[in-house]
Backbone as a chain_set.jsonl record, in Angstrom:
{"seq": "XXXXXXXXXXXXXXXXXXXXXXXXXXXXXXXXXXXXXXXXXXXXXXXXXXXXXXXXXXXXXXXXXXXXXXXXXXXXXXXXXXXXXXXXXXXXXXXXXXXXXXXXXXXXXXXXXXXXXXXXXXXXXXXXXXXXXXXXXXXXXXXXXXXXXXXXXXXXXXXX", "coords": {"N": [[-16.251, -18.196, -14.444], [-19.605, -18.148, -13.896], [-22.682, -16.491, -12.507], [-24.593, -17.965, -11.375], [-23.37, -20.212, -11.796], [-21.455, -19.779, -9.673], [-23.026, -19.479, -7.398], [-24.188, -22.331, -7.216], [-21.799, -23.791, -6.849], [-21.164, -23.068, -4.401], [-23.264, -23.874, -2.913], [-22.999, -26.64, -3.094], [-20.745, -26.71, -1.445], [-18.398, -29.29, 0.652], [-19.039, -29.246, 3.94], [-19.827, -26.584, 4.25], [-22.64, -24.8, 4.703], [-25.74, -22.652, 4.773], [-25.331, -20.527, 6.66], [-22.869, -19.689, 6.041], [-22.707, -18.247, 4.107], [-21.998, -15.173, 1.693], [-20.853, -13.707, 4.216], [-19.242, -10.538, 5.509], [-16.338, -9.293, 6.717], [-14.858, -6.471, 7.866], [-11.139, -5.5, 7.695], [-8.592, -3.542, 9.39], [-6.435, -2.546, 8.587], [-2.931, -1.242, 7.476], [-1.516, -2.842, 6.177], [0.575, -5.324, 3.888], [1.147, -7.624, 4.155], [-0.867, -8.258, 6.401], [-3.486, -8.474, 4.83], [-2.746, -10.257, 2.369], [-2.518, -12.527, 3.67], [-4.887, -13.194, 5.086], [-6.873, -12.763, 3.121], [-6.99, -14.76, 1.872], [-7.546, -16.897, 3.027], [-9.492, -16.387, 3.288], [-11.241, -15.816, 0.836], [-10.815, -18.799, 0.311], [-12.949, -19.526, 2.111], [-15.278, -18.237, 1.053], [-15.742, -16.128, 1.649], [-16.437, -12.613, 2.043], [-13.949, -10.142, 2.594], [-13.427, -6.947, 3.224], [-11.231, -3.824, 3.305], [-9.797, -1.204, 4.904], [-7.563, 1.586, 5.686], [-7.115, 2.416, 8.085], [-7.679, 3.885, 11.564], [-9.297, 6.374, 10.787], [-10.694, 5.891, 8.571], [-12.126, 3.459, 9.146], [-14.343, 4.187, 10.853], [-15.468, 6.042, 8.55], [-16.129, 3.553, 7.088], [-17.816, 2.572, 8.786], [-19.9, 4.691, 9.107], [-21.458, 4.092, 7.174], [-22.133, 1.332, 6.709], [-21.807, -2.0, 7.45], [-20.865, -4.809, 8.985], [-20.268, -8.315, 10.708], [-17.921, -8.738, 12.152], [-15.055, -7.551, 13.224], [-11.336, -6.8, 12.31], [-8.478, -6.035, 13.393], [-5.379, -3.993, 13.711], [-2.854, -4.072, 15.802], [-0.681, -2.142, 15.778], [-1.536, 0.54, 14.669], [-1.403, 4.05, 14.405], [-3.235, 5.852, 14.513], [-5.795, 5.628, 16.081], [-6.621, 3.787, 18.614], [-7.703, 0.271, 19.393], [-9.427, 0.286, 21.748], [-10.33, 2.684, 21.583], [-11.756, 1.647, 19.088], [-13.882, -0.093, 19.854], [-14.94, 1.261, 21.975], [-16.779, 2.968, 20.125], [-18.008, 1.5, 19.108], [-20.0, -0.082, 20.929], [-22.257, 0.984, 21.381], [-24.172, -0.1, 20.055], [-26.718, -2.191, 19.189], [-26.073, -5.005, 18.24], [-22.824, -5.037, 18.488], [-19.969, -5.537, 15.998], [-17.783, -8.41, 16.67], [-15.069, -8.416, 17.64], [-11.388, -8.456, 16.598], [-7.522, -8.72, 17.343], [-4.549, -8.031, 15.83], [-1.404, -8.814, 16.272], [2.065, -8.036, 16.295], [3.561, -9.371, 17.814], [3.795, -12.537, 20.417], [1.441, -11.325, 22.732], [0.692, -11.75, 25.601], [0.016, -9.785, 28.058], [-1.632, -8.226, 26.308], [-3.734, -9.953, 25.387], [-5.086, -10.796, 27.428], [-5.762, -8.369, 28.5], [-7.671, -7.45, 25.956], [-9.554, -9.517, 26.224], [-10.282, -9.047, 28.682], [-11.329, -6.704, 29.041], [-13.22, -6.013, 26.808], [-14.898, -8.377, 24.705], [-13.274, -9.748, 23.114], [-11.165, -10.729, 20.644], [-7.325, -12.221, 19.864], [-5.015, -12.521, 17.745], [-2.209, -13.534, 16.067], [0.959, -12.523, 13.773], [2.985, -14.812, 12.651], [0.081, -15.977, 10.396], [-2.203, -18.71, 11.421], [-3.734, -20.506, 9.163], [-5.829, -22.364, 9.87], [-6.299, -21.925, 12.722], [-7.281, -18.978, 12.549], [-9.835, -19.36, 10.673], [-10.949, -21.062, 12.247], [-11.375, -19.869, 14.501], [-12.919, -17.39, 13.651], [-15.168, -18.125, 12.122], [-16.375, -19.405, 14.104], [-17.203, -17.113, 15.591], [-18.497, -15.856, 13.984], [-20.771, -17.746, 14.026], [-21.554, -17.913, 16.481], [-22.291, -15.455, 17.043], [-24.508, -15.029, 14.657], [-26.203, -16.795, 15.647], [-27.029, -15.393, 18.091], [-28.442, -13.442, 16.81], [-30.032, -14.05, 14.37], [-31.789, -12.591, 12.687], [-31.368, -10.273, 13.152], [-29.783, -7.145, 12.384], [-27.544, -3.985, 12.668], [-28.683, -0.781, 11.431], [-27.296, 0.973, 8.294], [-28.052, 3.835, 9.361], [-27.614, 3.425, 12.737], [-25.363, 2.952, 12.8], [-23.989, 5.017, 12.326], [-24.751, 7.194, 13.846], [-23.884, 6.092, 16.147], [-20.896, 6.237, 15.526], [-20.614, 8.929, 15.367]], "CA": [[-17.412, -18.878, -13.895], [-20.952, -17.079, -13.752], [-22.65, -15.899, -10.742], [-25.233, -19.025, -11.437], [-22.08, -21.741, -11.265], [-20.284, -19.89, -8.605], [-23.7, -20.396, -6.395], [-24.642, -23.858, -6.909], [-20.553, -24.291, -6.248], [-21.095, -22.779, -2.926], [-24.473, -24.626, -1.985], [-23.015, -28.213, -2.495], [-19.287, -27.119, -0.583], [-18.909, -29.964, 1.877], [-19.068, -28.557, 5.079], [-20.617, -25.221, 4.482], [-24.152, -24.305, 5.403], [-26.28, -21.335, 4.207], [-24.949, -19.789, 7.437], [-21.377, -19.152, 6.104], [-23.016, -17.556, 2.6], [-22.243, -14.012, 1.6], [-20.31, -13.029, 5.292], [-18.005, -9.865, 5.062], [-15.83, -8.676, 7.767], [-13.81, -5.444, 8.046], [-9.735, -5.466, 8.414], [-8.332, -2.392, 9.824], [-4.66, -2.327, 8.81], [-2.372, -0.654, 5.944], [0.033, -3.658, 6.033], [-0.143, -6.277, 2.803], [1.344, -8.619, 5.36], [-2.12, -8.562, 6.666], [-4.117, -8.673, 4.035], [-2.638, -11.358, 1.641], [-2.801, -13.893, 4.316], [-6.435, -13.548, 5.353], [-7.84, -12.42, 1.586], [-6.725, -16.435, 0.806], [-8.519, -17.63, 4.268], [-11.213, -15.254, 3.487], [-11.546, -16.6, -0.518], [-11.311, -20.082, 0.296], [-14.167, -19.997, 1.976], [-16.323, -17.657, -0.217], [-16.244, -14.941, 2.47], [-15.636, -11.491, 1.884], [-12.997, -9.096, 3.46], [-13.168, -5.335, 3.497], [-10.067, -3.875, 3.49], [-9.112, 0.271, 5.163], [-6.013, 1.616, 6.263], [-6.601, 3.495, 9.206], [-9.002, 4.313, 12.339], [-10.532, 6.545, 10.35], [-11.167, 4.898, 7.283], [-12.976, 2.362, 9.863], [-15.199, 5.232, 11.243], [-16.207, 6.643, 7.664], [-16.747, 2.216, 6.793], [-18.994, 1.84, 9.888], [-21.342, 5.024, 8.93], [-22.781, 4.05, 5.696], [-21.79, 0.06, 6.325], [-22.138, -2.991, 9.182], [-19.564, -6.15, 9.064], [-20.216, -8.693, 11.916], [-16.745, -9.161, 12.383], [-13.755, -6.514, 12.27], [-9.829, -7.585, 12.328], [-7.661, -4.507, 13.851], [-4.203, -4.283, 13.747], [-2.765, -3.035, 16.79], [0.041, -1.236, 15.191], [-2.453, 1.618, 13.618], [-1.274, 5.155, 15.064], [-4.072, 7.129, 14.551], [-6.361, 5.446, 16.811], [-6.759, 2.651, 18.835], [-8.411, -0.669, 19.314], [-10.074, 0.419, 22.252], [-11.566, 4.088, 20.65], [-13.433, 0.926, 18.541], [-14.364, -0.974, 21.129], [-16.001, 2.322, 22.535], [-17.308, 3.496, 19.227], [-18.924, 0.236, 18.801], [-20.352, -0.56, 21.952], [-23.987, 1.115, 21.738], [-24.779, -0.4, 18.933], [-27.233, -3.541, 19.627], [-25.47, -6.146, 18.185], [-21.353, -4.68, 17.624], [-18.987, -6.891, 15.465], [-17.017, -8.983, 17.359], [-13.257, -7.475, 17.059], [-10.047, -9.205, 16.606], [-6.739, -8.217, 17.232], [-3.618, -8.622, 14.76], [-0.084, -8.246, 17.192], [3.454, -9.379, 15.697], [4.472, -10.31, 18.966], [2.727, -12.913, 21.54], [1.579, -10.584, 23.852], [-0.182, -12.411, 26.88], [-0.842, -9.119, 28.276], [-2.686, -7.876, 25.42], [-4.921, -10.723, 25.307], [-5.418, -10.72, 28.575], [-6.671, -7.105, 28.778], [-8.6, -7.676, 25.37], [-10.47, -10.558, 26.765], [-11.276, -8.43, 29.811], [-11.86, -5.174, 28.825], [-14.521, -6.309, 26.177], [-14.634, -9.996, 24.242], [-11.446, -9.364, 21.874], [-9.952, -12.017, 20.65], [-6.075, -12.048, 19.185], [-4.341, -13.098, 16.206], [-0.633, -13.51, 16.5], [1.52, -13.09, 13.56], [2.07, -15.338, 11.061], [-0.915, -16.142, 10.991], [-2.304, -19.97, 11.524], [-4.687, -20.252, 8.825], [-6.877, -23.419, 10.541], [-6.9, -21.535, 13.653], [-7.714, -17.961, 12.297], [-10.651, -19.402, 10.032], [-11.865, -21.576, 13.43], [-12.104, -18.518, 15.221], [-13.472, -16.197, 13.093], [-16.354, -19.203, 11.368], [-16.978, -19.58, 15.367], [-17.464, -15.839, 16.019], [-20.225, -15.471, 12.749], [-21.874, -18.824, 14.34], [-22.243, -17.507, 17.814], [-23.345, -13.682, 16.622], [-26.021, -15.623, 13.976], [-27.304, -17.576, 16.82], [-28.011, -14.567, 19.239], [-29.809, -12.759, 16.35], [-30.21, -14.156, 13.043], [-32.473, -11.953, 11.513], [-31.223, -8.362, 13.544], [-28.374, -6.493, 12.086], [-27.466, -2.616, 12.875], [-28.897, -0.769, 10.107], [-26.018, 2.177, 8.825], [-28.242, 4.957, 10.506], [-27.298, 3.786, 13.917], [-23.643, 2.643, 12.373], [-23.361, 6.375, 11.531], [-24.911, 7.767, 15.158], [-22.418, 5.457, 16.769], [-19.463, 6.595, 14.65], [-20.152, 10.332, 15.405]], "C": [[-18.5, -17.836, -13.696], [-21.549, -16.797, -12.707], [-23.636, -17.554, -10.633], [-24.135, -20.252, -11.479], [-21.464, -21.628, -10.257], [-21.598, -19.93, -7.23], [-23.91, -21.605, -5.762], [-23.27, -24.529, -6.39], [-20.735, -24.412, -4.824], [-22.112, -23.316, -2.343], [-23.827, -25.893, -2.233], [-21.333, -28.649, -2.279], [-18.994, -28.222, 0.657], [-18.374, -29.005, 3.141], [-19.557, -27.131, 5.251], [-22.498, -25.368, 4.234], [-24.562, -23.216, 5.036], [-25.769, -20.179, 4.936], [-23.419, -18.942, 7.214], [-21.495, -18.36, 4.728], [-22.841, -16.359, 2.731], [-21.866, -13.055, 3.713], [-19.342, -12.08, 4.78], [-17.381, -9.612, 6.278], [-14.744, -7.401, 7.379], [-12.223, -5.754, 8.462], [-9.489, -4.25, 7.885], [-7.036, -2.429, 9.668], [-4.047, -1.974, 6.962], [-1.025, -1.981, 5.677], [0.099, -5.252, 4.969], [-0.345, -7.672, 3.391], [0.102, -9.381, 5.958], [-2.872, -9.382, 6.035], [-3.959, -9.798, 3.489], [-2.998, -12.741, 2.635], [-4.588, -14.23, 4.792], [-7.748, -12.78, 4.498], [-7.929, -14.208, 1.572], [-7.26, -16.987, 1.877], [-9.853, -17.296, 3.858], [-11.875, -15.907, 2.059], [-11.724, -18.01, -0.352], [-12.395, -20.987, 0.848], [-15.595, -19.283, 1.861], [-16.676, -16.825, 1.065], [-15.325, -13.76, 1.855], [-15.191, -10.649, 2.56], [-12.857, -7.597, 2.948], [-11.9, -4.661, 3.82], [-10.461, -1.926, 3.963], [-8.442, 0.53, 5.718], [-6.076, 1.884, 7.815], [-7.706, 3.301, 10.162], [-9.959, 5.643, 11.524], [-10.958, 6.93, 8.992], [-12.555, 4.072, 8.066], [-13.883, 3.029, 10.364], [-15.849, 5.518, 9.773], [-17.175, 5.13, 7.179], [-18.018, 2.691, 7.364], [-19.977, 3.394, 10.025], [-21.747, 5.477, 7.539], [-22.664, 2.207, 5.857], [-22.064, -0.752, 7.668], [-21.118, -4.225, 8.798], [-20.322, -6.608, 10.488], [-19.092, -8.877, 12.79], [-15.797, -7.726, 12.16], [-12.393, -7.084, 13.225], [-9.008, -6.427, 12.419], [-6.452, -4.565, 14.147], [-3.583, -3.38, 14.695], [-1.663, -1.718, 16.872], [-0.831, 0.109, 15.193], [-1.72, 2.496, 14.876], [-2.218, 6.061, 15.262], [-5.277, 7.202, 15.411], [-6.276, 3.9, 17.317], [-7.745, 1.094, 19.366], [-9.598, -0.668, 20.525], [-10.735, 1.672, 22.117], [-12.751, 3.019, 20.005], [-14.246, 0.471, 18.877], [-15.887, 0.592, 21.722], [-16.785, 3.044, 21.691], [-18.393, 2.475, 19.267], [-19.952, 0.15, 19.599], [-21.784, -0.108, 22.193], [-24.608, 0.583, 20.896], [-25.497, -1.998, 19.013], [-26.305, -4.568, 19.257], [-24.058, -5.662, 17.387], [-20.885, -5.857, 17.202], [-18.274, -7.149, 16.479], [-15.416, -8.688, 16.979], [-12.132, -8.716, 17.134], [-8.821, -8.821, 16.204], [-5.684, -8.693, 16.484], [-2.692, -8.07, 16.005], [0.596, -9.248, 16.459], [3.363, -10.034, 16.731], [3.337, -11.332, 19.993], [2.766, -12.039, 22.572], [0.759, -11.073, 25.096], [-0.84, -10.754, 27.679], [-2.181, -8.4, 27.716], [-4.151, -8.872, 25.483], [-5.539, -10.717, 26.593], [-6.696, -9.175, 28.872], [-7.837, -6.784, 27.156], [-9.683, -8.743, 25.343], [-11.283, -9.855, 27.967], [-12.42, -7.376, 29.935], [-13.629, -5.649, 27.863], [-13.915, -8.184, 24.948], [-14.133, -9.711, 22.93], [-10.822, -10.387, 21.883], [-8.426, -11.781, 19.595], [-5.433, -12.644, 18.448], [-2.832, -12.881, 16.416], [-0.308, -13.929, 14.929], [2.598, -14.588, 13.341], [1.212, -16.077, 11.869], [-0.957, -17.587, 10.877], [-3.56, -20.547, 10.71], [-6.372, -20.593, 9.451], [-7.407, -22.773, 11.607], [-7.548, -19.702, 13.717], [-9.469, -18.335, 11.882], [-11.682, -20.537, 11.074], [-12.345, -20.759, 14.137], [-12.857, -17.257, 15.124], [-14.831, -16.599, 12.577], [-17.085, -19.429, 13.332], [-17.295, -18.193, 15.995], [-18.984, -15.479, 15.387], [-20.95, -16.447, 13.335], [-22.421, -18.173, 15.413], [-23.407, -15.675, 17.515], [-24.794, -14.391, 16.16], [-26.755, -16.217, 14.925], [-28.281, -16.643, 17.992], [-28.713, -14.042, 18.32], [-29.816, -12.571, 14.403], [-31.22, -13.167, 11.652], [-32.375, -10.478, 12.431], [-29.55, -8.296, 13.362], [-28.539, -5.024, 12.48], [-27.781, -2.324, 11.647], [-28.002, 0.273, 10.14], [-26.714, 3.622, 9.268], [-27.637, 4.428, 11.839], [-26.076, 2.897, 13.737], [-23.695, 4.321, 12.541], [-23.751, 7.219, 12.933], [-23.771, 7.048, 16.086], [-20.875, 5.769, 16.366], [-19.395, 8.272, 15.311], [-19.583, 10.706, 16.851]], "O": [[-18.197, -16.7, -13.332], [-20.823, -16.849, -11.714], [-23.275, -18.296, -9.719], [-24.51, -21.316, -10.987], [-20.917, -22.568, -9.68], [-21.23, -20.359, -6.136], [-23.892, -21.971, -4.586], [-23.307, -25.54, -5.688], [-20.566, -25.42, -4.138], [-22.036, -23.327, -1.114], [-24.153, -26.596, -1.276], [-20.718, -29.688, -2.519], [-19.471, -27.871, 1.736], [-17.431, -28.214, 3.128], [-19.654, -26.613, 6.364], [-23.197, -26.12, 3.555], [-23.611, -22.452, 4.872], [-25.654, -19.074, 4.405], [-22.954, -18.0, 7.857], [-20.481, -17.857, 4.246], [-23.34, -15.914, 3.765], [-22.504, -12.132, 4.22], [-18.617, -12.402, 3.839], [-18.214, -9.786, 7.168], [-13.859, -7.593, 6.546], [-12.051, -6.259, 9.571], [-9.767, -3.778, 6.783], [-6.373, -2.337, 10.701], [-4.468, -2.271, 5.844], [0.064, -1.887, 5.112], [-0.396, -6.261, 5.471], [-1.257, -8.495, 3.319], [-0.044, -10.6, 6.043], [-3.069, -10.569, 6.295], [-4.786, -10.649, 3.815], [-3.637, -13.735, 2.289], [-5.22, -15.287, 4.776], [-8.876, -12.409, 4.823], [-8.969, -14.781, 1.249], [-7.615, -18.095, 1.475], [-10.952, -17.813, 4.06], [-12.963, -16.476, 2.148], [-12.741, -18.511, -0.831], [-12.764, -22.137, 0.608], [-16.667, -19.609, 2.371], [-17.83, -16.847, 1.495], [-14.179, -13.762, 1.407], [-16.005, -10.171, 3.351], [-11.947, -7.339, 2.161], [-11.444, -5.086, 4.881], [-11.373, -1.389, 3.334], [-8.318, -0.23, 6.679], [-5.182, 1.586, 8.607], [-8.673, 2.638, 9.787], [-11.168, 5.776, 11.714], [-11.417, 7.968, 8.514], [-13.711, 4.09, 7.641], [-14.796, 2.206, 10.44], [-17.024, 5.15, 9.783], [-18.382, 5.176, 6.945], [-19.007, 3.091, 6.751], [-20.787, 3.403, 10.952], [-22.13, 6.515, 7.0], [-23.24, 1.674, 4.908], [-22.455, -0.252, 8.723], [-20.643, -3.906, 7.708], [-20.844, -5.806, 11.262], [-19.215, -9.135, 13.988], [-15.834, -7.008, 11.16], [-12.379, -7.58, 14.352], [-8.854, -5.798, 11.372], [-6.265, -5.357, 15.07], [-3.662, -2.157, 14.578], [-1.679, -0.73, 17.606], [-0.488, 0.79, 16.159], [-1.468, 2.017, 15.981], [-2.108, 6.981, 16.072], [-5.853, 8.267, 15.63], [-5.937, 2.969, 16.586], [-8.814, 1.494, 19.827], [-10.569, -1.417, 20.418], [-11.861, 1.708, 22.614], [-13.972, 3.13, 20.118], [-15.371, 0.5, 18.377], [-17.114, 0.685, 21.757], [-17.565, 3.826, 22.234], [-19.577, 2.752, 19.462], [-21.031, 0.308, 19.028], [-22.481, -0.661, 23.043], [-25.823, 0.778, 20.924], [-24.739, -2.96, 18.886], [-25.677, -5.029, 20.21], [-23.928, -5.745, 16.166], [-21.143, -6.959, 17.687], [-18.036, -6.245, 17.279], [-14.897, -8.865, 15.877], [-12.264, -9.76, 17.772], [-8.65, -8.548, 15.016], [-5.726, -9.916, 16.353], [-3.052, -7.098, 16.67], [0.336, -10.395, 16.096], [3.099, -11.237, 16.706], [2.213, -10.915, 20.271], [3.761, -11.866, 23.276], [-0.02, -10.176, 25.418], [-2.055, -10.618, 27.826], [-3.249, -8.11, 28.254], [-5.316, -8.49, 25.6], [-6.764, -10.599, 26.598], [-7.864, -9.072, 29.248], [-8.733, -5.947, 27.269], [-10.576, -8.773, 24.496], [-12.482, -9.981, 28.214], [-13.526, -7.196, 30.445], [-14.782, -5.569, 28.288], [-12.835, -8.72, 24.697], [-14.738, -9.487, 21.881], [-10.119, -10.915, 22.744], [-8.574, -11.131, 18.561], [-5.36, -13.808, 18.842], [-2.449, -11.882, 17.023], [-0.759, -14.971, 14.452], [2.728, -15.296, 14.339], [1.218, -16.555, 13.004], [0.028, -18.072, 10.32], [-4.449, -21.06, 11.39], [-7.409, -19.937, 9.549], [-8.625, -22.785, 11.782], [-8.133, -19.246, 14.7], [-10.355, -17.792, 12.541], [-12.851, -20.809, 10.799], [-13.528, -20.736, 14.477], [-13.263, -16.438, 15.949], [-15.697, -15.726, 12.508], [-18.29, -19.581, 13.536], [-17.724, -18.292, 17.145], [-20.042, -15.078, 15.873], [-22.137, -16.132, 13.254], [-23.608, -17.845, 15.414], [-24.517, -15.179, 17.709], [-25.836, -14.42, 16.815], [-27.98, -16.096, 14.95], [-29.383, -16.818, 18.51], [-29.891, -13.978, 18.673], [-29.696, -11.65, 13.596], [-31.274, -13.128, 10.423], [-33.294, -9.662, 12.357], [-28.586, -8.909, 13.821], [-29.712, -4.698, 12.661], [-27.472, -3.066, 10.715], [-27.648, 0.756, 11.216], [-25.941, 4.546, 9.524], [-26.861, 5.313, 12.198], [-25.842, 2.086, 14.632], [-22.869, 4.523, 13.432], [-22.893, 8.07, 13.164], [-22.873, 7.683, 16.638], [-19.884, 5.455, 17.026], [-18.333, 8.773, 15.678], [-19.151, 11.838, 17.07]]}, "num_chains": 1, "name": "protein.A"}
């Protein structure tokens, strides 16, 4: 299909809106586990996913790059979900984060709801309710500031 068929596909999808066009988000995890399940959430509805292994993979991303969204797997050893949280955090408008945990962890969510507005993903994943919460994350961001994004100079002052 050509880039001219796979547009006009995507302008007359029912239920999508110009607002869900051309979104990418960052996932932060080396595990395929991950990946395969929310590449085929992420494809079916013509969004794109960023894929790097590590914390800092996700540091070199976020200074040359911007995502509104990033998906962090709380496994990672090399850094953790709250280093991003604090990397992020001067940056006018940070992506909204979301945590991957095998296990239900009620505390986790708990202290990623508190600490800063982290929301959690629980193995296996639920596609309906991954792609509700993540299509309701890009709505609310676009609404506070549809036409201001970080540009990657102050991605790349925030990273250092």
């Amino acid at each position: 299909m050509n880039s001219q068929s796979t547009a006009n596909a995507q302008d007359h999808t029912p239920g999508k809106g110009s607002e869900d066009l051309n979104v990418r988000a960052l996932l932060v995890s080396p595990y395929v586990d991950d990946l395969l399940p929310l590449q085929q959430i992420f494809n079916e509805h013509d969004w794109d996913l960023e894929q790097v292994d590590n914390y800092k993979g996700a540091r070199q991303f976020f200074t040359k790059d911007r995502v509104p969204i990033v998906i962090w797997n709380v496994s990672l050893t090399d850094g953790s979900w709250r280093d991003l949280v604090s990397q992020l955090a001067p940056l006018p408008e940070p992506p909204r984060i979301f945590l991957i945990s095998r296990a239900d962890d009620p505390s986790l969510a708990a202290e990623a709801r508190e600490q800063a507005d982290v929301d959690v993903f629980t193995t296996p994943f639920n596609a309906d309710d991954v792609w509700r919460r993540l299509r309701s994350a890009w709505l609310v961001r676009r609404r506070k500031s549809p036409d201001r994004m970080e540009s990657p100079s102050m991605l790349a002052r925030a990273a250092t």
